[in-house]
N, C-alpha and C positions, 0 to 999 in steps of 0.2 A: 437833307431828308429828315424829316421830324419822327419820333420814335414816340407811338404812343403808350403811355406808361399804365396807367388810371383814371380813372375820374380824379380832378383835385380835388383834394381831401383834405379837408383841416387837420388831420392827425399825422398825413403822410406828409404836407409842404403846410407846418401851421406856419403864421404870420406872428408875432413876436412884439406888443405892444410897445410904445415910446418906453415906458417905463422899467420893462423887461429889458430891452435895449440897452438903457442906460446900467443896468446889472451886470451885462456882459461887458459893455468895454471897461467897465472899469476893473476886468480880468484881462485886454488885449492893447491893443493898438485902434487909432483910428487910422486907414490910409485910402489916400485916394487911387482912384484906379482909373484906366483908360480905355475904350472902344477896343477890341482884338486881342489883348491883355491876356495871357493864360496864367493864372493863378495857380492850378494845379495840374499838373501834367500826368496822366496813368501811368502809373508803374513809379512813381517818383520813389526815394526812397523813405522823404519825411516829407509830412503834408499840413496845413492849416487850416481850422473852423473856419467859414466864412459866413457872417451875417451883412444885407444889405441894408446900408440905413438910406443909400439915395442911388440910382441906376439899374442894373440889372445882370446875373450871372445867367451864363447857359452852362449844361452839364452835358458832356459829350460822348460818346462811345463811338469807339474806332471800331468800324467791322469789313468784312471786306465788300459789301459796296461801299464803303466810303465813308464818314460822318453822321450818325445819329444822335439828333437831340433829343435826351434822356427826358428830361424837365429845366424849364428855366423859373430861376429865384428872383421873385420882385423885391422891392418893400419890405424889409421885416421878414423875410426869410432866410432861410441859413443851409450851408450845404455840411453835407458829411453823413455819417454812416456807420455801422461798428467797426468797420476798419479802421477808422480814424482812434475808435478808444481803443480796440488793439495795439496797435502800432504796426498794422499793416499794410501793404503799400495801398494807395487811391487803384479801384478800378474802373473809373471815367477822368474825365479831362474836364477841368471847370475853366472857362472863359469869359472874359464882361464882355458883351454883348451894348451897354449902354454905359457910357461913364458915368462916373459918380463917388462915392466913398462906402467901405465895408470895414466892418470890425473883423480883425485880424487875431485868433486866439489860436498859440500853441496845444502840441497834446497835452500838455500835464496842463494847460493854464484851463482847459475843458475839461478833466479828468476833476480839478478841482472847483471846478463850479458846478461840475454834476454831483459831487459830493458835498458842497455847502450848499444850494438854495433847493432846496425841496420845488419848490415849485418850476423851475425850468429844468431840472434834473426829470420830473416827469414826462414835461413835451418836451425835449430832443432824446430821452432815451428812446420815448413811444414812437416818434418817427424815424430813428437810428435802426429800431428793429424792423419797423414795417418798412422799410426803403428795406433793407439786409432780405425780406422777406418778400417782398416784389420781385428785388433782383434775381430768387430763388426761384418762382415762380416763375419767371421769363425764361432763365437760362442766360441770362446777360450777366456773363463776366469774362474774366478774360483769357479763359481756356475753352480752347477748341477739341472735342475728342471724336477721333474719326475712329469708329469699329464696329462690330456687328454683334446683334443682341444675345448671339451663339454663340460668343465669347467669353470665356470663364473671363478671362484679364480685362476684359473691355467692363466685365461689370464687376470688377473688385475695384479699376480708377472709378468709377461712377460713383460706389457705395464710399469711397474714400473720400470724395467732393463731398458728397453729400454729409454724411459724417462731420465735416469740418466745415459745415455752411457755407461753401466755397460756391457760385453760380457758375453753371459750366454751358456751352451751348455743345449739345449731342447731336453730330449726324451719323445714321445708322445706315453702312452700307448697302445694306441687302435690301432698305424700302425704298430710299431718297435717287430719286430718278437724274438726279445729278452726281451722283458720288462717282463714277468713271473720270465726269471731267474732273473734280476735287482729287482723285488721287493722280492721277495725268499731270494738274497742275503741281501737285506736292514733286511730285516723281515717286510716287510709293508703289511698291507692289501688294496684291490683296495677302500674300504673308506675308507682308511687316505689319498687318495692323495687331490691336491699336495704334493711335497716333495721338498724341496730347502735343497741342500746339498753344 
């Protein structure tokens, strides 16, 4: 099931010229990678930049139908996010989709190229934020909070998400014409909510 994100945006998924390219690995590794290959697993505890110099990355979110694809990286694009300059964990799953080779850079080996080249420190912070800023905007991350809007505690987790730019997906019991089956499937009663999953 494909997730639609945006319009492609040169700001949000820029492309990354030869020459740009060649700046970056020579902060990382070259390696090659294979068809089904997951590179970055959500929730991992440490994660790696990926730029494509030949094949193709999907970026995945687990939800509960199943598999959504976030955005996939061609050519000269790269994945990651401010979680990655954080050091906090991935909230999607990145996998090659088409074999090929990617430059592989650590956190600090990124932390230190954003801080020496002025110029791609500009495009991957600007699409670090706007991807951070999307993901806000959707509610794609990967906390689930089940409560109702008449709840003092239901809106101090939200205001706390929110707060720490964290993307949360909100369902509110008291509109969502499914929430019976959602607490049925949890097993919760309507006083245990909240619920953060």
């Amino acid at each position: 099931m494909a997730l639609s994100i945006a319009p492609r945006d040169d700001q949000l998924f820029p492309t990354l010229t030869p020459a740009q390219l060649d700046r970056v690995a020579a902060r990382g590794q070259r390696r090659q990678v294979d068809a089904g290959q997951v590179l970055v697993e959500a929730g991992q505890a440490e994660h790696s930049f990926f730029a494509v110099v030949d094949g193709e990355l999907e970026v995945i979110r687990t939800s509960c139908d199943g598999e959504e694809v976030v955005t996939t990286h061609h050519q000269g694009q790269f994945s990651g996010e401010i979680n990655l300059l954080a050091g906090r964990r991935p909230l999607t799953t990145i996998r090659v989709t088409h074999a090929g080779e990617v430059l592989e850079l650590r956190r600090e080996a990124v932390l230190a190229l954003v801080q020496d080249d002025a110029e791609l420190s500009e495009i991957l912070m600007r699409a670090f934020i706007l991807r951070r800023a999307t993901l806000l905007e959707r509610g794609l991350g990967d906390v689930l909070i089940l409560g109702s809007e008449f709840s003092p505690r239901t809106l101090e987790i939200r205001e706390f998400l929110a707060r720490n730019a964290h993307p949360a997906t909100y369902i509110d019991l008291d509109r969502d014409p499914a929430a019976q089956e959602i607490l049925d499937h949890f097993h919760v009663a309507a006083d245990e909510i909240p619920i953060v999953i």
